[in-house]
C-alpha positions as CSV (number, residue, x, y, z in Angstrom):
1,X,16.3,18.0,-10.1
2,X,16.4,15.0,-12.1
3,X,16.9,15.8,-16.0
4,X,13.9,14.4,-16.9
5,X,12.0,16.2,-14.3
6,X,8.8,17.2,-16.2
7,X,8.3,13.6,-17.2
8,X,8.2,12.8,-12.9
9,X,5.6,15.5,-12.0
10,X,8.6,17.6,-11.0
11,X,9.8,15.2,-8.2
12,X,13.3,15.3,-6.8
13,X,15.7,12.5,-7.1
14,X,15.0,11.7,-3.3
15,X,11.3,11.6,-3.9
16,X,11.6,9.5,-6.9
17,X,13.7,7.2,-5.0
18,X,11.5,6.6,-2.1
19,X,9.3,4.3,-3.9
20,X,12.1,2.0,-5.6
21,X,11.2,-1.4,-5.3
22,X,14.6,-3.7,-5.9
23,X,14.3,-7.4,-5.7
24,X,15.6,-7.5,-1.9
25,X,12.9,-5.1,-0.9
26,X,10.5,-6.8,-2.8
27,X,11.1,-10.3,-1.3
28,X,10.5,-8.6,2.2
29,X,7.1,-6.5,1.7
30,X,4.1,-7.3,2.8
31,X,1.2,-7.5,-0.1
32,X,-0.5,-4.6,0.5
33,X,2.4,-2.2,0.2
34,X,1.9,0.8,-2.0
35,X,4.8,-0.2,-3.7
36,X,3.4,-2.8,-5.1
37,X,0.8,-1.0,-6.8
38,X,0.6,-1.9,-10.8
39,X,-1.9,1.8,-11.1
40,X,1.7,3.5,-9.6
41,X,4.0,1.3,-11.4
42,X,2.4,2.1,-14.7
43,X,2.2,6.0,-13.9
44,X,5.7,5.9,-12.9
45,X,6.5,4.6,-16.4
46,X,4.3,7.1,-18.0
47,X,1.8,4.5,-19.3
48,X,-1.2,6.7,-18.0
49,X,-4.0,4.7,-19.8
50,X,-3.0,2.0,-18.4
51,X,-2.4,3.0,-14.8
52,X,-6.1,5.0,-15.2
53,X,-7.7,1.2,-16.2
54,X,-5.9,-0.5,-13.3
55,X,-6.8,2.2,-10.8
56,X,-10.4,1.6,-11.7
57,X,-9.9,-2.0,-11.1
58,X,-8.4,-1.7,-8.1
59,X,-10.9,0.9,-6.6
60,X,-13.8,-1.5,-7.8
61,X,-12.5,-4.9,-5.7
62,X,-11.9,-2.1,-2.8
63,X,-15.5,-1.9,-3.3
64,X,-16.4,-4.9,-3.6
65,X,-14.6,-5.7,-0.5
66,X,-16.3,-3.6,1.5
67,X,-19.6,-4.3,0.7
68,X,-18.9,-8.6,1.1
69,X,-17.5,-7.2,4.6
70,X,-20.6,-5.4,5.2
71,X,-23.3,-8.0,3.9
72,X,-21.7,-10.2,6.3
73,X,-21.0,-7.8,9.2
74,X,-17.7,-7.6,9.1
75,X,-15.4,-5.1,10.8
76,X,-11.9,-4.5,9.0
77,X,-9.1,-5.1,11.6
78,X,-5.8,-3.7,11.1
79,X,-3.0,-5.4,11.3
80,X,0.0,-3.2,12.2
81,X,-1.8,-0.7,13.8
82,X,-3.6,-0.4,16.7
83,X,-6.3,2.8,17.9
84,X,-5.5,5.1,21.1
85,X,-7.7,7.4,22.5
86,X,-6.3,9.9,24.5
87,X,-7.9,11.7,27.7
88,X,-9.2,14.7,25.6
89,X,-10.8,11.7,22.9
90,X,-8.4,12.3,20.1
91,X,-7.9,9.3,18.6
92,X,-4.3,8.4,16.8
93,X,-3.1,5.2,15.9
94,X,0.1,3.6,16.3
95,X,2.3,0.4,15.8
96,X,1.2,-2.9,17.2
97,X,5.2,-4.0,16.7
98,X,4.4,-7.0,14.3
99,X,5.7,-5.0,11.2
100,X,9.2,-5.5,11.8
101,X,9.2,-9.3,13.4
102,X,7.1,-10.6,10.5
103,X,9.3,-8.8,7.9
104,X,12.9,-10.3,9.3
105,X,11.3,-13.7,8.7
106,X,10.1,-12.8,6.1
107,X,6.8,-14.5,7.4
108,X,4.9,-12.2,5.0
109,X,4.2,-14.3,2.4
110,X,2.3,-16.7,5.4
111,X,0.0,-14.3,6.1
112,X,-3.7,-14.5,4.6
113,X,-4.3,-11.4,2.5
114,X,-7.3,-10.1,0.8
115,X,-6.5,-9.5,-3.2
116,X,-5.5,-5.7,-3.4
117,X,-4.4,-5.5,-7.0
């Protein structure tokens, strides 16, 4: 365990590490990427207030978003992802394969993106 354990919600070093964000990973994520999150950045730094004000933020232009979407009939289309439906009807998605072309570019920062955070 980290030595500052408590202060990390008890994570291990590995799960601490799995959301690093270093410049060179940063330059290749696409904007909606978790990592990017300012709610998570701040809770990682232990500024609660002010991740709790940005998570409302956040949540409210998800909201907003949807409803714009729906007041114009909108259906959300996923990007990376495409839904299977097997024989039995289960549904599962997987990857359309565009991920990993578009982040070697990195042709991310071409793409239109709806305002996250």
């Amino acid at each position: 365990m980290p030595h500052d354990h408590e202060r990390n919600y008890g994570f291990t070093q590995f799960a601490l590490e799995l959301n690093e964000l270093t410049p060179e990973l940063r330059r290749v994520l696409p904007s909606t990427d978790t990592r990017l999150r300012p709610d998570q950045r701040y809770l990682e730094e232990g500024n609660v207030p002010a991740a709790e004000t940005q998570k409302r933020q956040i949540e409210q232009l998800q909201r907003d978003r949807r409803r714009v979407m729906e007041e114009n009939n909108i259906t959300h289309q996923a990007r990376f992802f495409r839904r299977l439906t097997d024989s039995s009807g289960k549904e599962s998605w997987v990857t359309n394969n565009t991920y990993w072309k578009l982040r070697l570019d990195p042709g991310f920062a071409h793409l239109d993106s709806a305002v996250l955070w």
